[in-house]
C-alpha positions in Angstrom: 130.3 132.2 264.7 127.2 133.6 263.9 125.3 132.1 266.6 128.5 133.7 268.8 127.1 136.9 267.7 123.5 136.6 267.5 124.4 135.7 271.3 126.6 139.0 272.1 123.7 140.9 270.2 120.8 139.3 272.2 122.9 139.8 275.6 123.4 143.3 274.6 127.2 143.1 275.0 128.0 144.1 272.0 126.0 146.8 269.7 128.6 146.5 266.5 130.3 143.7 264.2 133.8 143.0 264.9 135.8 143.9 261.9 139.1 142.1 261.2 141.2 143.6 257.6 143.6 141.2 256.2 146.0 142.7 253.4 147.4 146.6 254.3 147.9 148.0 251.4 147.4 151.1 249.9 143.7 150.5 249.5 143.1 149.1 253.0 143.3 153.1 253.9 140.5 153.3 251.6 138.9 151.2 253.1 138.8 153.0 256.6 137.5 155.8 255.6 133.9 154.5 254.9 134.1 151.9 257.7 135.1 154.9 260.3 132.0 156.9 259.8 129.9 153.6 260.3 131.1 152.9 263.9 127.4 152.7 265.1 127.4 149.4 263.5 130.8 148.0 263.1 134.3 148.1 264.4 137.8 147.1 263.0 139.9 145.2 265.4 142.8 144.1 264.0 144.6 143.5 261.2 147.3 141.3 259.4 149.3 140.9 256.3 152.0 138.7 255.2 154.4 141.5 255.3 154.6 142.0 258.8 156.0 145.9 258.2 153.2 146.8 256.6 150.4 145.5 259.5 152.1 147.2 261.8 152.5 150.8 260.3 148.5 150.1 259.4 147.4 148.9 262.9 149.5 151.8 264.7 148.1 155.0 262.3 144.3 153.8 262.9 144.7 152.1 266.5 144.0 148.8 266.0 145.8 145.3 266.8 148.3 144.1 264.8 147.8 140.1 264.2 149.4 137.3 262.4 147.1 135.8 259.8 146.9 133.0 261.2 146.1 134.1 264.5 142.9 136.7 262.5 141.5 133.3 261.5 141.1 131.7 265.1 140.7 134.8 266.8 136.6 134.5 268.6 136.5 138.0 269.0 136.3 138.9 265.0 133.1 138.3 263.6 134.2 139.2 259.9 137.1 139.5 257.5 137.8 142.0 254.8 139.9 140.3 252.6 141.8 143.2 250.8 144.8 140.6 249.7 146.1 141.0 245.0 144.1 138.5 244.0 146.2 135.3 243.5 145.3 135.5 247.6 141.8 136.4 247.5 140.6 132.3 247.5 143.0 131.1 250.0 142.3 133.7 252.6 138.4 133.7 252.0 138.3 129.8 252.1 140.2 129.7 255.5 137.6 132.5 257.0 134.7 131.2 256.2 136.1 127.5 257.5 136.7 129.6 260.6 133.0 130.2 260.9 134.1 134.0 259.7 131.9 136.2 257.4 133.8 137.2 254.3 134.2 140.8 252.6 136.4 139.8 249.4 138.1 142.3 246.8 136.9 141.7 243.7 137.6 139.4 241.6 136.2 136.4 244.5 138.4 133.7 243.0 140.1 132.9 239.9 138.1 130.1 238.8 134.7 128.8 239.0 136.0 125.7 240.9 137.1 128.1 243.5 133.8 129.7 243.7 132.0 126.8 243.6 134.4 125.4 246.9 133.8 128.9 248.3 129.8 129.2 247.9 129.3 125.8 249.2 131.6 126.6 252.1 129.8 129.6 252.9 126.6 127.6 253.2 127.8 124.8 254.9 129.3 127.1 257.9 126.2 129.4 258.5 127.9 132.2 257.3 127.8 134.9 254.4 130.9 136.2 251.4 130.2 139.4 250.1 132.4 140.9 247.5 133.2 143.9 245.8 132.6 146.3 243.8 130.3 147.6 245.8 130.0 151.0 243.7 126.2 150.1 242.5 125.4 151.0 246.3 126.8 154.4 245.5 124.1 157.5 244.7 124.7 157.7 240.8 123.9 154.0 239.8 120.9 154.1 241.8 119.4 157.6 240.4 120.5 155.6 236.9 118.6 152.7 238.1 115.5 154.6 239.0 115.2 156.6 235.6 115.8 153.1 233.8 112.9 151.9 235.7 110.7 154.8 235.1 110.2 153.5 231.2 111.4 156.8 230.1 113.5 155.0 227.0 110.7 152.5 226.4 111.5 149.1 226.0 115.5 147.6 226.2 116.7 146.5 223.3 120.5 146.9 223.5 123.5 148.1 225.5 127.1 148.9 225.5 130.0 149.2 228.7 133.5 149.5 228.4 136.9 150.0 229.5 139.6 151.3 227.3 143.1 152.3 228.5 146.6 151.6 228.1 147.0 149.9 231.2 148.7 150.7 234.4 152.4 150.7 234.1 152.8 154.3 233.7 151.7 155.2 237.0 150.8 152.4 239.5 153.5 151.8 242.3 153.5 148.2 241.5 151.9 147.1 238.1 153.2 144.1 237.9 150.4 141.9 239.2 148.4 143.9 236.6 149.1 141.4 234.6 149.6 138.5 236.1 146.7 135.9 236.8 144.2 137.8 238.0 144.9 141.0 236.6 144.5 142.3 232.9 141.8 144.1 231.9 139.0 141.5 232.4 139.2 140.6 236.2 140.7 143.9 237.2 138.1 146.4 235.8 135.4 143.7 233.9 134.0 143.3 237.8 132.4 147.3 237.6 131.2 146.9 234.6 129.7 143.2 234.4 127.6 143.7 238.6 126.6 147.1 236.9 124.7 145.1 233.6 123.6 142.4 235.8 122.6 144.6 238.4 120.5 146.5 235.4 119.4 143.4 233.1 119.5 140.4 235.5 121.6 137.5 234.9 124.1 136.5 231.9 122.9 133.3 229.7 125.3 133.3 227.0 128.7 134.9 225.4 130.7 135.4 222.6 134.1 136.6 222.8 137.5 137.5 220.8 140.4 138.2 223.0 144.5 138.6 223.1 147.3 139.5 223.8 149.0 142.2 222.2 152.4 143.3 223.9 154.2 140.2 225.5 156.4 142.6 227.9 155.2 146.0 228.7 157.6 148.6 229.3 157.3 150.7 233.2 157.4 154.2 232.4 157.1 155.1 236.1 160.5 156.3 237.7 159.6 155.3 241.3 159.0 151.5 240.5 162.4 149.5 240.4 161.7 147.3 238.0 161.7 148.1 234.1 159.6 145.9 232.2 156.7 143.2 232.8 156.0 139.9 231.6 152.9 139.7 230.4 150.6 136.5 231.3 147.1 137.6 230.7 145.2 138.3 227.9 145.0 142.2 227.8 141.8 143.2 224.5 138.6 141.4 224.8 135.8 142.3 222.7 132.5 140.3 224.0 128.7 140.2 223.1 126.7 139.2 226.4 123.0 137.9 225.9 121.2 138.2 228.6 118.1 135.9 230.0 115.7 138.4 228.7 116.7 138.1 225.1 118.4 141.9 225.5 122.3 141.3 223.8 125.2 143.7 225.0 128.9 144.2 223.5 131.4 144.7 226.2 135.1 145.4 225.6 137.8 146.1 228.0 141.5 146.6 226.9 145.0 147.4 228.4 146.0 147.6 224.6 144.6 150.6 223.2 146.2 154.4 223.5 142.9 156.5 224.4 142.2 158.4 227.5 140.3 156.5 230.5 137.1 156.3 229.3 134.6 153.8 231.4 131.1 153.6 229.6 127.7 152.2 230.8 125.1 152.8 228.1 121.4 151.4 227.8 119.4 151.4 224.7 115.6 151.9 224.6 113.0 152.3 221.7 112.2 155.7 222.7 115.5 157.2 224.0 119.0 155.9 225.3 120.7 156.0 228.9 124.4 156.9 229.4 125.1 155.6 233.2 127.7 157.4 235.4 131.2 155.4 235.1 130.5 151.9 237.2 134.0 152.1 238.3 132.7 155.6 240.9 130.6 155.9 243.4 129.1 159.0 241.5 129.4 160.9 238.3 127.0 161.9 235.6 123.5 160.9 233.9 123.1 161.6 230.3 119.9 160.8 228.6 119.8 161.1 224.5 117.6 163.8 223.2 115.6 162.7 219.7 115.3 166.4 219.7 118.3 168.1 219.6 120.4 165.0 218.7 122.5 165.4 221.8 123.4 163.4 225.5 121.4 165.8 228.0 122.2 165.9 231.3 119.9 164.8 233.9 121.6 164.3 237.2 125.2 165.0 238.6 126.1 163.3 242.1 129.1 164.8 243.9 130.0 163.5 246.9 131.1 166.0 249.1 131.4 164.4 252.2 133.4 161.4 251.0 130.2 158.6 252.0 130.7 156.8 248.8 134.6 155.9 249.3 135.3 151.9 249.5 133.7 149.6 252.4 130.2 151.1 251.8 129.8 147.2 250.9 130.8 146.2 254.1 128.6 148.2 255.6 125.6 147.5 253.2 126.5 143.8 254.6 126.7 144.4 258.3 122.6 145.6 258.1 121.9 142.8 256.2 123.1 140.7 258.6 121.9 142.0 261.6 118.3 142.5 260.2 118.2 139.2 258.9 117.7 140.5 255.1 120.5 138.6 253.2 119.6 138.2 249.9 120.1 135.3 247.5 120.7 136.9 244.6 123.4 139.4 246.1 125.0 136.3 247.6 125.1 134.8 244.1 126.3 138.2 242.5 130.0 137.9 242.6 130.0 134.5 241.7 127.4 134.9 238.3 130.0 137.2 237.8 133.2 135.2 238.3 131.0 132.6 235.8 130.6 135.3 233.0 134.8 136.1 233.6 135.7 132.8 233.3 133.9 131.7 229.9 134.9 135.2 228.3 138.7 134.1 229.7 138.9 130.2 228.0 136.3 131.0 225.2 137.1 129.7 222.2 136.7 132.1 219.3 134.5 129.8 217.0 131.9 132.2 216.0 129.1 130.3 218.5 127.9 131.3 221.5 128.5 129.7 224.8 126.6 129.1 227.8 127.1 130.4 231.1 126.9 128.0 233.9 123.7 129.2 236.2 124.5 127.7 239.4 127.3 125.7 242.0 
């Protein structure tokens, strides 16, 4: 496949990167409106989903073909798949791209265990082609300005670091919670993604954790009146409270809940000897930068993104991986991104609370 479009790209017959989107949900809308304003170097096709009604409202409101999935997997035209499937889906439909000599987009999480990403990163290699997967949000103007005054040495040397997630889940307002806490869902694979590609992203890869998590509600109650269905079962574990090392020594603690009755608040701070950083939220594109004044004893703020124009709004990782492609600049360590993360999910989700640390695996 990508020798199929090296080919079209050498001949001049095509100037873009066909775009197949499998899953059309409410996100795959999302989606389209970063990969719309990027038509100079991509196109979407087509599109599928297992619920044939939903395809076809998708494919008619942005003029696109309406496919089977089957038939997106075969189909030589496509030179990439944006897998926007719940999660449960996301191995299955990667797997069967890449084996189609199809490059991958995937939602985040990328699998659901490290035997799946293992199968899917060897794939990848073994069919000349790349996976990509979300979040893609470090791309996104306020996590690089962050990353550029965390580089300037301005709070001296790391020496700590805290991100969260603390909510009371989703049931009160999503249109379909339920796979919220399911496998794949909960707190940990559902929001842990921003947080965890934002820290390694900072500090560099994960060595070790130690974890306490649970489960606190067995059934949660749906307080929204438009779902039709009254109460969940719950699967997952839905409070984890973590301490990541890091390679370079630097230790982090890192909690996400479902459990806890506090507004939204998503939190990215680095500690320094001389100062501390408070990141914009890792779940946005943009947001706020606070540095800590010794002075005054207060956050300060010292940039404010605002996106005006709506460039920071889903598929800007799709994008970022089209020009990778096409200029031959594919990094290793973004390949390995999703799954170091999948790695660091997956020992916080089976650790065994026995007061020692455990080691992450480094490579498939």
């Amino acid at each position: 496949m990508l020798l199929n479009y090296l080919l079209r790209e050498s001949t001049g017959l095509q100037n873009n990167m066909n775009i197949g989107i499998i899953g059309c949900g409410a996100i795959s809308d999302q989606y389209m409106i970063g990969l719309n304003k990027n038509q100079e170097i991509l196109k979407v096709v087509a599109c599928a989903d297992l619920d044939s009604n939903k395809s076809e409202v998708f494919s008619k409101k942005h003029k696109i073909d309406m496919l089977s999935v089957e038939e997106i997997f075969v189909d030589n035209d496509i030179d990439l798949i944006v897998n926007l499937t719940p999660p449960s889906s996301h191995f299955e439909i990667s797997i069967k791209s890449l084996e189609n000599g199809k490059h991958v987009f995937s939602e985040k999480p990328v699998s659901l265990s490290i035997d799946e990403g293992k199968k899917l990163y060897t794939t990848m290699k073994e069919n000349n082609v790349y996976l990509f997967a979300a979040p893609d949000t470090y791309l996104g103007p306020a996590f690089k300005k962050g990353t550029e005054f965390l580089n300037s040495k301005q709070i001296g040397k790391i020496i700590g670091g805290s991100a969260s997630f603390i909510t009371h889940g989703v049931e009160g307002w999503h249109p379909n919670p339920e796979f919220y806490y399911k496998k794949g869902g909960g707190p940990l694979f559902d929001m842990g993604p921003y947080y965890l590609t934002a820290l390694v992203k900072l500090l560099g890869p994960v060595s070790q954790v130690s974890s306490y998590s649970e489960k606190n509600f067995n059934k949660r109650l749906v307080d929204n009146p438009e779902v039709k269905y009254e109460e969940i079962e719950v699967e997952v574990d839905t409070h984890y409270v973590s301490l990541l090392k890091f390679k370079s020594g630097v230790v982090v603690d890192f909690q996400v809940s479902f459990d806890i009755w506090k507004p939204y608040d998503g939190k990215l701070e680095i500690y320094g000897e001389n100062s501390s950083l408070k990141f914009a939220d890792p779940n946005n594109y943009d947001g706020e930068i606070s540095m800590f004044n010794k002075d005054t004893y207060q956050w300060e703020n010292i940039y404010t993104s605002k996106d005006s124009e709506n460039n920071y709004y889903r598929g800007l990782g799709v994008v970022e991986m089209v020009n990778s492609i096409k200029e031959n600049n594919v990094s290793e360590d973004d390949l390995f991104l999703p799954f170091h993360v999948l790695n660091i999910m997956c020992t916080l989700e089976s650790y065994d609370l026995d007061g020692n640390w455990t080691n992450i695996p480094e490579q498939f």
